[in-house]
C-alpha positions as CSV (number, residue, x, y, z in Angstrom):
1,X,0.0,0.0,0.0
2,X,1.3,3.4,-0.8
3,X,1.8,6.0,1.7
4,X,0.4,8.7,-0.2
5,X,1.2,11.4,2.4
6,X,5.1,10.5,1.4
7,X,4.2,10.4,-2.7
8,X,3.2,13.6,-2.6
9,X,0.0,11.6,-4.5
10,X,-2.7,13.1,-2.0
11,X,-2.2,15.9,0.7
12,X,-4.0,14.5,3.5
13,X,-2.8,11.0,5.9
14,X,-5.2,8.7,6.8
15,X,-7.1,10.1,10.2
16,X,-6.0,7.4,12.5
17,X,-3.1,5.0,11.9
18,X,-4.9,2.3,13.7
19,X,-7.5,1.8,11.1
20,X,-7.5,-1.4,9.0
21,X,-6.1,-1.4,5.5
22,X,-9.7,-1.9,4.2
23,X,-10.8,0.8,5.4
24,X,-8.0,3.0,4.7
25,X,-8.6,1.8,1.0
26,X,-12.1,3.0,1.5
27,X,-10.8,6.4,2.1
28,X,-8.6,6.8,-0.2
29,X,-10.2,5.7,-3.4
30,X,-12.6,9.1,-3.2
31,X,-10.3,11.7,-2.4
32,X,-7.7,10.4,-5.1
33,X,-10.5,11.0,-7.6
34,X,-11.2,14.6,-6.1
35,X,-7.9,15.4,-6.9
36,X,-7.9,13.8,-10.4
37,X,-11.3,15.8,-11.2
38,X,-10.6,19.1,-10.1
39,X,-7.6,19.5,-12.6
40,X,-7.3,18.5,-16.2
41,X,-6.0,15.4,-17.2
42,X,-3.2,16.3,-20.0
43,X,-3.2,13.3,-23.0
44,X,-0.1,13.7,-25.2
45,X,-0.9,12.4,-28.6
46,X,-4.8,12.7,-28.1
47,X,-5.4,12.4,-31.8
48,X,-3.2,9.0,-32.0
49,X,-5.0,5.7,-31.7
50,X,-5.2,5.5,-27.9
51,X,-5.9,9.2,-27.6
52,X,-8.9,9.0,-29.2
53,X,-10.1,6.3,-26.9
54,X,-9.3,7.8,-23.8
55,X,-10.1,11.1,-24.4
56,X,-13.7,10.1,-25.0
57,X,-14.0,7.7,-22.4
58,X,-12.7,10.1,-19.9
59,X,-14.3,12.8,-20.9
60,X,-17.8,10.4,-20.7
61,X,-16.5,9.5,-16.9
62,X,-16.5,13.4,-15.6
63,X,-12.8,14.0,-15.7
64,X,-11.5,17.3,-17.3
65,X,-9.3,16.3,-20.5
66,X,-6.7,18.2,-22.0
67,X,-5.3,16.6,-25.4
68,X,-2.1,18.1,-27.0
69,X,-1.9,17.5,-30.9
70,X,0.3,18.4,-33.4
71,X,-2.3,18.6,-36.2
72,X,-5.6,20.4,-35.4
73,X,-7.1,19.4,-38.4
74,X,-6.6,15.4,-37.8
75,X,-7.9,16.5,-33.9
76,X,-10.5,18.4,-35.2
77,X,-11.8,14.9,-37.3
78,X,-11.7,12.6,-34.2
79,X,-12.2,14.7,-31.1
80,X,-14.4,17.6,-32.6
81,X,-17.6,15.9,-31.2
82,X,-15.9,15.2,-27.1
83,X,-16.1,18.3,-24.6
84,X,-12.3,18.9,-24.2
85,X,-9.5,21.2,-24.3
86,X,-7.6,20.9,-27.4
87,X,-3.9,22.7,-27.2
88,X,-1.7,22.7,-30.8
89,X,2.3,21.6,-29.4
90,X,5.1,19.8,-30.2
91,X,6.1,17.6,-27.4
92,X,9.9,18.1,-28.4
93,X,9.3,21.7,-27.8
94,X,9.6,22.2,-23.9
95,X,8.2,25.8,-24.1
96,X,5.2,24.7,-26.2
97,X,5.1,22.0,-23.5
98,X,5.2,24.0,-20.0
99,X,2.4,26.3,-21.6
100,X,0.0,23.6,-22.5
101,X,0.6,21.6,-19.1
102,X,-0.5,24.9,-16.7
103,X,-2.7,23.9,-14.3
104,X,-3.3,20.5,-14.7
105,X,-3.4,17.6,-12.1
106,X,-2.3,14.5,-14.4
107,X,-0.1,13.3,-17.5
108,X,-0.8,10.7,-19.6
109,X,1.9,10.5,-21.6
110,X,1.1,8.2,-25.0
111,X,2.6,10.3,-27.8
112,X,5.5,8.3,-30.1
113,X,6.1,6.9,-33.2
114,X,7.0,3.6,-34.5
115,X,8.3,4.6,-37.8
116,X,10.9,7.8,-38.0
117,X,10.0,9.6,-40.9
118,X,11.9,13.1,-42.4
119,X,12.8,15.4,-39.1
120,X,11.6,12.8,-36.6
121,X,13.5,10.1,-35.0
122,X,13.0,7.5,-32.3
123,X,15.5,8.9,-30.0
124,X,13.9,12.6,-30.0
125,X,10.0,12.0,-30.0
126,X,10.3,8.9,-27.9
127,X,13.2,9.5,-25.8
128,X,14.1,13.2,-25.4
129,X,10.4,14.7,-25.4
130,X,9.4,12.5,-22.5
131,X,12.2,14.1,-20.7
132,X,11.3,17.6,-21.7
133,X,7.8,16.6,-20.7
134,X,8.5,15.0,-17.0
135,X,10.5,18.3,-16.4
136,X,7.6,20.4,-18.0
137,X,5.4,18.4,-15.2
138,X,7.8,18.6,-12.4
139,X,7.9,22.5,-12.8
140,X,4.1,22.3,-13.1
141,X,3.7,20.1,-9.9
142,X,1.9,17.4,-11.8
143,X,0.6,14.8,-9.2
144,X,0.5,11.9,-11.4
145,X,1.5,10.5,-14.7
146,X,1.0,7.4,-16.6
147,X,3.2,6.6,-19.2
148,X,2.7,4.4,-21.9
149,X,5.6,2.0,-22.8
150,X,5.8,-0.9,-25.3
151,X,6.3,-4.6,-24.4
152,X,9.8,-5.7,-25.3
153,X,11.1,-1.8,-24.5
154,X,14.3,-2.1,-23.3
155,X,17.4,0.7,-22.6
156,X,19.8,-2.4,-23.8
157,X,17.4,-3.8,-26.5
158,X,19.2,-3.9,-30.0
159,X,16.4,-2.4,-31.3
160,X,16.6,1.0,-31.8
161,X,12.5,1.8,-31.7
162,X,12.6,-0.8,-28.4
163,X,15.2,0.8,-27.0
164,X,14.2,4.2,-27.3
165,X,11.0,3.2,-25.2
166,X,13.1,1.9,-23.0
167,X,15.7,4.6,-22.5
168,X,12.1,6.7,-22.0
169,X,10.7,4.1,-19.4
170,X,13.8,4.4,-17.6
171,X,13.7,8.1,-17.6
172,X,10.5,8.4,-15.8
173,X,10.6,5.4,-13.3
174,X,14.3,6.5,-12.2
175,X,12.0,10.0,-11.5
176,X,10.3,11.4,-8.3
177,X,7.4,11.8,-10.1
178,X,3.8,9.8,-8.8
179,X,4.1,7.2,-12.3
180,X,2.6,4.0,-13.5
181,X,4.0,2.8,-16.4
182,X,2.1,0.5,-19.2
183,X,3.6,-2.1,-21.6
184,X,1.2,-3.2,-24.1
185,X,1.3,-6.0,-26.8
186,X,0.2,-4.9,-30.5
187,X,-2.8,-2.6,-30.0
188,X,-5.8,-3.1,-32.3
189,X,-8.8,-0.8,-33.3
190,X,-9.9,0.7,-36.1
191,X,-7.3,3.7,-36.1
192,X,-4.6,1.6,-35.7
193,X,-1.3,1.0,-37.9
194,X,-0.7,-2.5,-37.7
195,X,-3.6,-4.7,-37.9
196,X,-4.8,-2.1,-40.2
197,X,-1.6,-2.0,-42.6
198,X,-1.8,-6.1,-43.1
199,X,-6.0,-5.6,-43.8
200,X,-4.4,-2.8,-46.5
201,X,-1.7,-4.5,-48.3
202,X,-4.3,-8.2,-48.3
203,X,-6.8,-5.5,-50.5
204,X,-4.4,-5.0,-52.4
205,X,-2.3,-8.0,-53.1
206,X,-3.1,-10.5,-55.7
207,X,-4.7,-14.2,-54.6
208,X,-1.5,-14.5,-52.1
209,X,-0.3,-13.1,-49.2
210,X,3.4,-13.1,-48.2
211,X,4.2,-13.9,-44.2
212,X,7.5,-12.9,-43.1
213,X,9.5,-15.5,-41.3
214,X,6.4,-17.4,-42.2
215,X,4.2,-15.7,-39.9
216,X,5.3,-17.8,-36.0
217,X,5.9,-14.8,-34.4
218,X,3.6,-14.3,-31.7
219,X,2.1,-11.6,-30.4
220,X,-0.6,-11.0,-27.5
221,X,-2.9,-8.3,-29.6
222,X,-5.1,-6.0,-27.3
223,X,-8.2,-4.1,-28.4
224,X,-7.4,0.2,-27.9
225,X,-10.7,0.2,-25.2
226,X,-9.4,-2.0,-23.3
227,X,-6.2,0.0,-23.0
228,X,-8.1,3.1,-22.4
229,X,-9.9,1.3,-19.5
230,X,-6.5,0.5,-17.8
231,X,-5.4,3.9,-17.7
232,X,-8.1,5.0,-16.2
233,X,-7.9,2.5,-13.2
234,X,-4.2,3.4,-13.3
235,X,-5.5,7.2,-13.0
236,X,-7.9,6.4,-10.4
237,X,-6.3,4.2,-7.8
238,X,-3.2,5.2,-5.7
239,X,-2.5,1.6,-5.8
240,X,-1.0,1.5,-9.1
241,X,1.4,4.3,-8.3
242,X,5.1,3.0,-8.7
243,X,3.9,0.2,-10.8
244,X,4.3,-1.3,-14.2
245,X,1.6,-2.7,-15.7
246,X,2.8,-5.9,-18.6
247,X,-0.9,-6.2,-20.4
248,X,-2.3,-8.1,-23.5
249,X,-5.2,-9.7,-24.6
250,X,-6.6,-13.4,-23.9
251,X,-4.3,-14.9,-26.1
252,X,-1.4,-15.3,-27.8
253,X,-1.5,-15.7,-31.8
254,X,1.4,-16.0,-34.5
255,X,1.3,-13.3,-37.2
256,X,0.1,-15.9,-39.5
257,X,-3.4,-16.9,-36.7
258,X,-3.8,-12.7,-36.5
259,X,-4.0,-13.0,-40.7
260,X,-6.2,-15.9,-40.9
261,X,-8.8,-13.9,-38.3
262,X,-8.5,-10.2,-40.9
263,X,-9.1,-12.3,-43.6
264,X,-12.5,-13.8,-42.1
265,X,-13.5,-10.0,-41.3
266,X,-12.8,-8.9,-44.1
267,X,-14.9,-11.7,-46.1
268,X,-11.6,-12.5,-48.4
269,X,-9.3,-15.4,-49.3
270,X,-5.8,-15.2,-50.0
271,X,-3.6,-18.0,-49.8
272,X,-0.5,-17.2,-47.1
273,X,2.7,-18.3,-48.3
274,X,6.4,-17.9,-46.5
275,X,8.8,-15.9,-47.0
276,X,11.7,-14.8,-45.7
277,X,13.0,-11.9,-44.0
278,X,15.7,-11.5,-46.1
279,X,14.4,-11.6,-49.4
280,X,11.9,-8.9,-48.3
281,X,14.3,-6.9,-46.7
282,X,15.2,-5.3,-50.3
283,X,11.4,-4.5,-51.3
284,X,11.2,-2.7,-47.7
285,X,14.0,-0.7,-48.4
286,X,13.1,0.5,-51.7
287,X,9.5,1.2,-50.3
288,X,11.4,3.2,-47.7
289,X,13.0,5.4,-50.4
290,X,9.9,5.7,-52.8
291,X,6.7,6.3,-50.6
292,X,5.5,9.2,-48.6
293,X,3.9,6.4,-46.0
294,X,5.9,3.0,-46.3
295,X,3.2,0.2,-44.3
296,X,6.5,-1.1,-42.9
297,X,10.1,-0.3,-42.4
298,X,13.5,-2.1,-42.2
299,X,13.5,-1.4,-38.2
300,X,10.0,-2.4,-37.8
301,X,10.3,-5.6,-40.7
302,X,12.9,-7.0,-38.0
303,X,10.4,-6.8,-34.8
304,X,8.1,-9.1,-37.5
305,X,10.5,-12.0,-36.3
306,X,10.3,-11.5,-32.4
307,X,7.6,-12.8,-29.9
308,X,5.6,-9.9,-28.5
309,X,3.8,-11.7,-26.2
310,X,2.6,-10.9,-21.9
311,X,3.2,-14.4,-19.9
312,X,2.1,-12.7,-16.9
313,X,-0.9,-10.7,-18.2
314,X,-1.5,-7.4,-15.5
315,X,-4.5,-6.5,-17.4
316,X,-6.3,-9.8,-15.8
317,X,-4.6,-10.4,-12.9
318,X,-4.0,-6.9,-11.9
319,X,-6.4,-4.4,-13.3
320,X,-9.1,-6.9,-13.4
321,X,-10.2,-6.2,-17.4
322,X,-11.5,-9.1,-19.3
323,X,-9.7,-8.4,-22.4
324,X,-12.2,-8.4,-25.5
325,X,-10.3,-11.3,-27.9
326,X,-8.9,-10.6,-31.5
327,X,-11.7,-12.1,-33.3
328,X,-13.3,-11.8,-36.6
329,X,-16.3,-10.0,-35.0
330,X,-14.2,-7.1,-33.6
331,X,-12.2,-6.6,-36.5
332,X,-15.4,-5.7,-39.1
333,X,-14.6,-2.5,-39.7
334,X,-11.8,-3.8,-41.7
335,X,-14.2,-4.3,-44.6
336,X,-14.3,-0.5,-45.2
337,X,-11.0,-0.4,-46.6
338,X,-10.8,-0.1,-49.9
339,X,-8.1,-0.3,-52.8
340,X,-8.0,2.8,-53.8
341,X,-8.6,3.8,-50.0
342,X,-5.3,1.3,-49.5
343,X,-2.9,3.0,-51.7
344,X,-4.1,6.4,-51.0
345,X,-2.7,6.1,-47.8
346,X,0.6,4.8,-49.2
347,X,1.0,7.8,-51.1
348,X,0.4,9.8,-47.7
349,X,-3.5,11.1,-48.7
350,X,-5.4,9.5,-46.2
351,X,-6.0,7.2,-43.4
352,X,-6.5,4.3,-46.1
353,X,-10.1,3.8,-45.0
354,X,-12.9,5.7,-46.6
């Protein structure tokens, strides 16, 4: 149990010392929301697939939200219709940064990427704006921040993307802020840019589908509400401060399971064929050089290979959130995409869905 008159979490110690844990849990659970509600809750990267999520189911719980984008236009499309604060920064900006966290009584910090593209790179959107941003909330006096991680995130990890959620994971556990820190497997929903990619490049290949590595790597996919919903019980109980939080869904499935299940939602057939790493290495490169939006890079071709799975599954056993399953029936909004949707978005024009 925390002693949240030492976190600096609430301001007030339980009345009497002798009182059971129970009931001190009793106590604290309300006043840790006061707090939370009486100051907006700051969402880096609102517009982003978890963003979106959150930002509507918080805003649908009472909290105050404040989402920081970098494109108002995108913002404007998915969180035009939610009762929140929108502010215009660029995390990597720390006086942009300090202005838009003023006030506010949480962080939740979700903005990265996953593939670097022309003036962005792993090591200063992941690594060095979470930096600028804990010392943005430090001279704020933020009470709490959740931080959202990657399973597999390492400081020593080989992989550069990996290890630059890692060298940020480090950064704000090795902190004095109030944190929780989540590491999700592959997150799914129908803003995403994984699960959507393989739906877009199945439209538009021809009777077969190549599987790199054959498709056994394994992953533990979880759907974006679900993630939303942990953050939220991370934001609400004093419990989870000074925690990390491993979570998945039910199940793990290889890349080629995770195919076989778009396929059936999007009402297609292709036949999935193997093929190695290497010999796709080339194409990936030369997609690289000739697209606006490449579906997949050479850092993120090589992750293809690696297990991204959660044996102990804190989403279960610890935020107690039955995980909705990577099934055909939660993936329908795949059918939407179209061809020319498909390579619209390869050529930068569009989400790829219409």
């Amino acid at each position: 149990m925390i002693d949240e008159s030492e976190s600096g979490y609430l301001t007030e110690s339980p009345a009497r010392a002798e009182e059971s844990e129970a009931a001190t849990a009793v106590a604290e659970q309300p006043q840790a929301m006061k707090v939370l509600r009486e100051r907006p809750v700051v969402v880096t990267g609102a517009s982003g697939l978890v963003g979106t999520h959150l930002c509507r189911q918080l805003a649908e719980a009472g909290f105050k939200v404040r989402g920081i984008v970098r494109n108002a236009e995108k913002a404007a499309l998915r969180l035009g219709h939610l009762r929140i604060e929108i502010r215009v920064a660029d995390i990597r900006d720390a006086e942009s940064v300090r202005s838009a966290l003023v006030d506010a009584g949480a962080l939740v910090h979700l903005a990265a990427i996953a593939i670097e593209r022309q003036g962005e790179s792993y090591e200063a959107t992941n690594t060095d704006a979470t930096s600028i941003l804990l010392d943005a909330a430090r001279a704020a006096r933020i009470e709490r921040i959740v931080h959202m991680s990657q399973n597999g995130a390492s400081s020593t990890s080989p992989y550069r993307f990996l290890k630059s959620k890692g060298v940020a994971e480090d950064t704000v556990t090795s902190s004095s802020m109030n944190w929780t820190v989540l590491k999700p497997s592959v997150i799914f929903g129908p803003e995403d840019e994984f699960v959507n990619v393989l739906a877009r490049m199945v439209r538009l290949s021809p009777l077969v589908f190549p599987l790199p590595g054959g498709g056994v790597a394994r992953f533990q996919p979880i759907a974006v509400d679900d993630v939303a919903r942990a953050i939220i019980k991370c934001l609400e109980n004093s419990s989870a401060v000074h925690k990390t939080y491993s979570i998945g869904g039910p199940i793990p499935l290889t890349l080629r399971q995770m195919t076989e299940r778009i396929l059936v939602a999007m009402n297609t057939r292709r036949k999935l064929i193997s093929v190695p790493v290497k010999a796709l290495r080339p194409l990936i490169t030369a997609a690289e050089r000739m697209l606006p939006r490449p579906p997949v890079t050479t850092s993120l071709l090589d992750l293809l290979e690696i297990d991204n799975v959660v044996p102990q599954n804190d989403l279960i056993s610890e935020l107690r959130i039955n995980p909705i399953p990577f099934a055909p029936e939660e993936l329908l909004y795949l059918r939407e995409i179209t061809v020319s949707g498909a390579l619209r978005s390869l050529l930068g024009n569009s989400a790829g869905r219409q």
